[in-house]
NUPA-893212 format. One record per residue (C-alpha): x, y negated, z negated; residue in three letters. Coordinates in nm, 3 decimals, decimal comma, m for minus. Layout:
N
X; Y; Z; ALA
...
This chain:
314
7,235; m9,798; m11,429; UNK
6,931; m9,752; m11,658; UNK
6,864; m10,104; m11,698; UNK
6,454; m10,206; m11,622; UNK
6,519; m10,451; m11,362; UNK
6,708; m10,195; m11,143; UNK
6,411; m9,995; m11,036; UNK
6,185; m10,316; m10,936; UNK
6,465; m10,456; m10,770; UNK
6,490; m10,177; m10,536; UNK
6,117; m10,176; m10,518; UNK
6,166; m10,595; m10,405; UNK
6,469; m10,576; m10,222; UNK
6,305; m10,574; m9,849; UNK
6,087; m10,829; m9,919; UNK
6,326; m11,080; m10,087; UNK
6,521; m11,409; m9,915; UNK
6,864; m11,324; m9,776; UNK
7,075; m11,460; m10,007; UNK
6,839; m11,334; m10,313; UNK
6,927; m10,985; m10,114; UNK
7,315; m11,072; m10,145; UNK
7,328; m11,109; m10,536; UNK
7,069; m10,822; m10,595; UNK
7,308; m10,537; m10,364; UNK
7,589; m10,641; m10,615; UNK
7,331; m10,603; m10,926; UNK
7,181; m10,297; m10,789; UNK
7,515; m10,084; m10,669; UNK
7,725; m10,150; m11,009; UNK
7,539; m10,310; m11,239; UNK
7,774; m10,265; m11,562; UNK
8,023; m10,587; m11,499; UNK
7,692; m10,774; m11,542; UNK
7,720; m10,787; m11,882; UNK
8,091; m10,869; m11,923; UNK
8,147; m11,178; m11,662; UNK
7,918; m11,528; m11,635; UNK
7,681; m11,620; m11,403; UNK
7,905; m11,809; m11,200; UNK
8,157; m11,513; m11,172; UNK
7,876; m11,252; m11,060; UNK
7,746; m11,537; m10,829; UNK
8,132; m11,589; m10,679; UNK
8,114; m11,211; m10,581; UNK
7,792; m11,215; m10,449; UNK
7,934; m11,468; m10,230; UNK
7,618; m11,691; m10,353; UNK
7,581; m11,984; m10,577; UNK
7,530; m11,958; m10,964; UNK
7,175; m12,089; m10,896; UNK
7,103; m11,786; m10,655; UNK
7,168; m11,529; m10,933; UNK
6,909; m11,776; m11,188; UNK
6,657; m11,789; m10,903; UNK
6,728; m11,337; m10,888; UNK
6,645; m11,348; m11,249; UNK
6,323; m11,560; m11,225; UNK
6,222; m11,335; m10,948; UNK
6,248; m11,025; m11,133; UNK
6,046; m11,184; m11,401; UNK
6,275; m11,307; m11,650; UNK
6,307; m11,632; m11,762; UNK
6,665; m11,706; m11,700; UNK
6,984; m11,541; m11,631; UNK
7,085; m11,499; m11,994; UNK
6,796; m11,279; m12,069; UNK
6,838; m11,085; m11,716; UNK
7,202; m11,027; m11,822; UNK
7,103; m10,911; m12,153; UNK
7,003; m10,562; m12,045; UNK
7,305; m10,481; m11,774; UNK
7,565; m10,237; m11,829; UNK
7,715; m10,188; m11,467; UNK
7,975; m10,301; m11,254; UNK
7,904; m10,601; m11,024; UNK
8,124; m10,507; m10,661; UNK
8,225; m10,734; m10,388; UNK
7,973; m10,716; m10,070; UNK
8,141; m10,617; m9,743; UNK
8,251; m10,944; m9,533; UNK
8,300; m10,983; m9,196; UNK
8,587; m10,777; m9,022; UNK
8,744; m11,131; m8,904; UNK
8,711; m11,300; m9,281; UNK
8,870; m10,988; m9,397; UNK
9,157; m10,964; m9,213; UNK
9,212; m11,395; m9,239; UNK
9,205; m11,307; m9,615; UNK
9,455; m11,005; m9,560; UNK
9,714; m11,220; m9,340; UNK
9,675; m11,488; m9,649; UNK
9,756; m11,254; m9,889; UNK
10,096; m11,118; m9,692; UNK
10,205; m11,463; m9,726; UNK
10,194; m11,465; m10,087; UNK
10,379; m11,328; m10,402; UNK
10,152; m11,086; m10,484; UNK
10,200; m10,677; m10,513; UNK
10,213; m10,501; m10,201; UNK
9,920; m10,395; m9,932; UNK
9,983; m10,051; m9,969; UNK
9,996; m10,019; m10,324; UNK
9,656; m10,236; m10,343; UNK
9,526; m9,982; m10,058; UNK
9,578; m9,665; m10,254; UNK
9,424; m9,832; m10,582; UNK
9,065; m9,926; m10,324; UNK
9,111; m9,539; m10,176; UNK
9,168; m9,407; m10,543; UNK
8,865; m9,594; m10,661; UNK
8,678; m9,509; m10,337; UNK
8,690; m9,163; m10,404; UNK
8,626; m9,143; m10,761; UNK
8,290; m9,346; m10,705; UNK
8,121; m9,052; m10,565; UNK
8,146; m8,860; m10,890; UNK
7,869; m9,156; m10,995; UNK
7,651; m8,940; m10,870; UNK
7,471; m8,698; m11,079; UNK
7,522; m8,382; m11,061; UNK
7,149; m8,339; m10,985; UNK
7,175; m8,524; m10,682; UNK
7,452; m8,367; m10,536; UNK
7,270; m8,009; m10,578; UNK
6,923; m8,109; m10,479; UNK
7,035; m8,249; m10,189; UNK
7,278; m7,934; m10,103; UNK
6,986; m7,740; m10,171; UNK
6,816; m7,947; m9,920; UNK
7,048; m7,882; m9,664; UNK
7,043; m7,487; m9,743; UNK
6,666; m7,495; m9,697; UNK
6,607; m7,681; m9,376; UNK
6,520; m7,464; m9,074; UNK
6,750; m7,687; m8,836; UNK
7,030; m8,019; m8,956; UNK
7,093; m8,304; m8,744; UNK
7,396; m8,541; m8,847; UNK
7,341; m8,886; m8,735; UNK
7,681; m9,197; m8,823; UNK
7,763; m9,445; m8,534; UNK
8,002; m9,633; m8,494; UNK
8,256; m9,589; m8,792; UNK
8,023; m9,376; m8,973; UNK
8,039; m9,170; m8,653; UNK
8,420; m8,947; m8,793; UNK
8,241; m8,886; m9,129; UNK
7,931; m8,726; m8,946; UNK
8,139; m8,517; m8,713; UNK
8,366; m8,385; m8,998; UNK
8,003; m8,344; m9,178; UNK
7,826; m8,122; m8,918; UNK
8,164; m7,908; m8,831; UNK
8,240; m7,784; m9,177; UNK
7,864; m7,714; m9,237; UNK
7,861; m7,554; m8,903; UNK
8,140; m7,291; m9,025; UNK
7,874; m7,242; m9,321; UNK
7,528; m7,204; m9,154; UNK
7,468; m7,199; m8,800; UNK
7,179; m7,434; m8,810; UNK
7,310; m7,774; m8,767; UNK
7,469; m8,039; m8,507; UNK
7,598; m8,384; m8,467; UNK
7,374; m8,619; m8,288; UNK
7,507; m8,877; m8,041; UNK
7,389; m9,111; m7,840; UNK
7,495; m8,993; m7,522; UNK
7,246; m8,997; m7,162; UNK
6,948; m9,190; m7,354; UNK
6,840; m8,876; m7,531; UNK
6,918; m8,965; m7,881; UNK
6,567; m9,024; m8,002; UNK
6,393; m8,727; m7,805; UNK
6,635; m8,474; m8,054; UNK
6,464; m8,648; m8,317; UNK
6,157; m8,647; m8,194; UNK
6,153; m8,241; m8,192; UNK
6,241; m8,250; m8,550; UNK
5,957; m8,187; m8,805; UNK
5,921; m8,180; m9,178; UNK
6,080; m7,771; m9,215; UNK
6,411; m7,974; m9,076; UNK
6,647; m8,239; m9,194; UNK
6,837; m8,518; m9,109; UNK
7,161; m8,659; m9,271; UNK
7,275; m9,013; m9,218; UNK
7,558; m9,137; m9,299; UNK
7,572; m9,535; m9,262; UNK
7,767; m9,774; m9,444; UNK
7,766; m10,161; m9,503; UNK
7,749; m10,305; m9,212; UNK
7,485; m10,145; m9,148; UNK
7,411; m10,006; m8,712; UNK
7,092; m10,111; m8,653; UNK
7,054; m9,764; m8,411; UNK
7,106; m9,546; m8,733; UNK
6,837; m9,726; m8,914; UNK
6,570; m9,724; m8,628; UNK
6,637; m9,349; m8,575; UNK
6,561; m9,290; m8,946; UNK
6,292; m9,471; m8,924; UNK
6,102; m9,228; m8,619; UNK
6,224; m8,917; m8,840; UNK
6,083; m9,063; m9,160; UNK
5,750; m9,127; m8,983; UNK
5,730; m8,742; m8,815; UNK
5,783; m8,595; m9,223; UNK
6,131; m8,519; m9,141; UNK
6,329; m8,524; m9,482; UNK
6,592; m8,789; m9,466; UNK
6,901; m8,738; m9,689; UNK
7,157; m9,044; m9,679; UNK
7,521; m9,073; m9,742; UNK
7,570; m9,463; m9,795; UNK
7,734; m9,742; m9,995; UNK
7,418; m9,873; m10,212; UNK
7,132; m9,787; m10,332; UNK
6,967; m10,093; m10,171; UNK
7,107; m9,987; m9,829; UNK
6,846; m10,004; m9,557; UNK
6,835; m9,630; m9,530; UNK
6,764; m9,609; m9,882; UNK
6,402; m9,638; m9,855; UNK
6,341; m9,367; m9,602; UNK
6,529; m9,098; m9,755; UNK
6,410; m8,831; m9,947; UNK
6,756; m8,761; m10,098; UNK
7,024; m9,059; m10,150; UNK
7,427; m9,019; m10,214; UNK
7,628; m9,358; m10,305; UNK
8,007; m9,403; m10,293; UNK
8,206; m9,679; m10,226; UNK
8,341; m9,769; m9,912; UNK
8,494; m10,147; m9,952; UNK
8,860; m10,227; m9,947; UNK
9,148; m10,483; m9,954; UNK
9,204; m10,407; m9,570; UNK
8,991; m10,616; m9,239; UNK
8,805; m10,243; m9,263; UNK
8,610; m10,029; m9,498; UNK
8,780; m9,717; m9,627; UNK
8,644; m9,378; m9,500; UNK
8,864; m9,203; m9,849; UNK
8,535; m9,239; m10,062; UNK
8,246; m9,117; m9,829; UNK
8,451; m8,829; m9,695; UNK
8,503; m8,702; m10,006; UNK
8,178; m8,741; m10,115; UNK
8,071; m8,519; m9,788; UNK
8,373; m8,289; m9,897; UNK
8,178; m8,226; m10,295; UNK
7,831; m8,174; m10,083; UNK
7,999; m7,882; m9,860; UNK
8,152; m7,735; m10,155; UNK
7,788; m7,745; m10,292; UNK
7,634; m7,566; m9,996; UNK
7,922; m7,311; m9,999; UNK
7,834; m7,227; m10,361; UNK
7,495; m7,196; m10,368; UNK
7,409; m7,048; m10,031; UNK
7,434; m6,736; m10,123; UNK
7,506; m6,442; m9,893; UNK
7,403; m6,620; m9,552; UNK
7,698; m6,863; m9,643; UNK
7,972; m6,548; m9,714; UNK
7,836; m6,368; m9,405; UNK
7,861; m6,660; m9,174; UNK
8,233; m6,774; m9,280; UNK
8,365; m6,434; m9,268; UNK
8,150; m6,399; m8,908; UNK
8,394; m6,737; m8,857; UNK
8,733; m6,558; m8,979; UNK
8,660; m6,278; m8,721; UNK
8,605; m6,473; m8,455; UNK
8,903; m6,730; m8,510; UNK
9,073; m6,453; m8,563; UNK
9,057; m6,251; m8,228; UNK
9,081; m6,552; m8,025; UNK
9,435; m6,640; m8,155; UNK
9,294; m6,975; m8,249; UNK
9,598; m7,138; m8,466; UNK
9,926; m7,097; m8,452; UNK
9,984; m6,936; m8,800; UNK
10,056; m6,588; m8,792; UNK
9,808; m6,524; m9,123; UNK
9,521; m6,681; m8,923; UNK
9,612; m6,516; m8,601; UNK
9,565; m6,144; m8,558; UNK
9,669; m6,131; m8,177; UNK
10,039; m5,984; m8,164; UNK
10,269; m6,270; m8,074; UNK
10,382; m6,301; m7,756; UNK
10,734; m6,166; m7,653; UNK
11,038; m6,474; m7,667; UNK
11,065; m6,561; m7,330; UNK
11,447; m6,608; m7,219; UNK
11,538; m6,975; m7,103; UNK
11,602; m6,997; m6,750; UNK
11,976; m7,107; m6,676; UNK
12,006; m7,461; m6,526; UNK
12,203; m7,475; m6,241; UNK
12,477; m7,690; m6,336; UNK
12,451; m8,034; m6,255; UNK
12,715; m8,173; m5,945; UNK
12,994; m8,353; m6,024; UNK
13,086; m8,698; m5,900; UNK
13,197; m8,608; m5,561; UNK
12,975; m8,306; m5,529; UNK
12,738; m8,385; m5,184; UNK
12,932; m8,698; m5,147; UNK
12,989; m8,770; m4,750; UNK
13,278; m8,587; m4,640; UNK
């Protein structure tokens, strides 16, 4: 979204009530519903009343919601609820006449997935090139952000040798940070709701110069402000939990962006990979496996098993 209240309510966002925060992440993320639905519909998503989204307005500057609306062209998205009001609404919605889970599952993954290509194209590289350029990559996600880190720092690790998954394991977390500086980098991946752990450790690598770059769900995330370099997608669903379809493929476009532009380093290292997977037998496929396959081994006979009166007393 272009529109001019985007930018200064990004700038506001920290500093703004709670439930003036509510109705702006919906503004901010997908602005262009905004100027197809009324007040009271953007305020129902929001999960705020119509008067919140007025009050937004006036706090912005404009004076009132018509004139605020005038200049939207986004897409107004429902913000994450709480795992138990989620799945209350899901068991409420088995119970009624209404198309089936899966089928409204694989429209929210569908969706999820083709957010990312929101994006610009811009982003994606300068924050590839990012990665390519940093002397050492840490990869941060707890809790459920934690499987799209891992699959983040494996895949680049079969690209550059350079990088590794951070976890908070023996109290140590924030001391790997700590030896970071500015020639490094360190991706985040958090999503709505947001682990308060993520954020602080952003926050000491943000202070020490160390570029940020963030895979999240909003542009008003918390992370957002502390990152050098910023992916959205979206990660909300029909289910009690968030969908990891739309982040992972975002990660999945990034890779595909360091593969491509990293040059020789990046064709060395994966054949350097191939070798190596190679001459340990690692996978079962033959084409992947250049060990010669072991020799059949016969099946040992059973003995056959007694009958009835076999060992019976005599």
């Amino acid at each position: 979204m272009s529109g001019p209240p985007v930018p200064a309510l990004v700038e506001r966002f920290p500093s703004l009530p709670p439930r003036l925060q509510a109705a702006a992440r919906v503004v901010a993320d997908e602005p262009a519903q905004v100027a197809v639905r009324s007040m009271r519909e953007m305020a129902r998503r929001a999960g705020v009343a119509p008067a919140t989204m007025l009050r937004l307005a006036q706090a912005l500057g404009f004076r009132d919601y018509a004139s605020f609306r005038a200049v939207f062209i986004g897409a107004i998205a429902v913000p994450p609820a709480s795992y138990g009001r989620k799945a209350a609404a899901l068991q409420a919605q088995a119970r009624a006449p209404r198309p089936g889970l899966r089928a409204a599952l694989e429209e929210a993954q569908a969706a999820a997935v083709h957010s990312g290509a929101a994006n610009p194209d811009a982003a994606l590289h300068a924050f590839a090139d990012a990665l390519i350029a940093a002397h050492a990559v840490r990869f941060l996600g707890m809790r459920a952000s934690h499987a799209i880190a891992f699959h983040f720092a494996y895949v680049h690790g079969l690209l550059r040798d350079n990088g590794r998954l951070l976890e908070e394991r023996g109290g140590v977390l924030r001391d790997d940070v700590e030896r970071l500086g500015p020639r490094d980098a360190l991706v985040v991946v958090t999503l709505a709701p947001y682990t308060r752990s993520a954020h602080e450790i952003a926050t000491v690598a943000h202070a020490r110069g160390v570029p940020v770059l963030a895979v999240t769900d909003s542009i008003v995330a918390p992370i957002a402000p502390l990152a050098r370099h910023v992916l959205v997608c979206r990660a909300g669903g029909p289910s009690f939990f968030n969908t990891m379809v739309g982040p992972l493929a975002l990660v999945e476009a990034v890779l595909a962006s360091v593969a491509a532009r990293g040059g020789a380093d990046v064709v060395a290292r994966l054949r350097h990979t191939d070798a190596m997977l190679r001459a340990a037998g690692a996978y079962l496929d033959a084409s992947w496996n250049d060990r010669a396959a072991a020799p059949a081994r016969a099946p040992v006979p059973r003995p056959p098993s007694p009958s009835p009166t076999q060992g019976a007393a005599p």
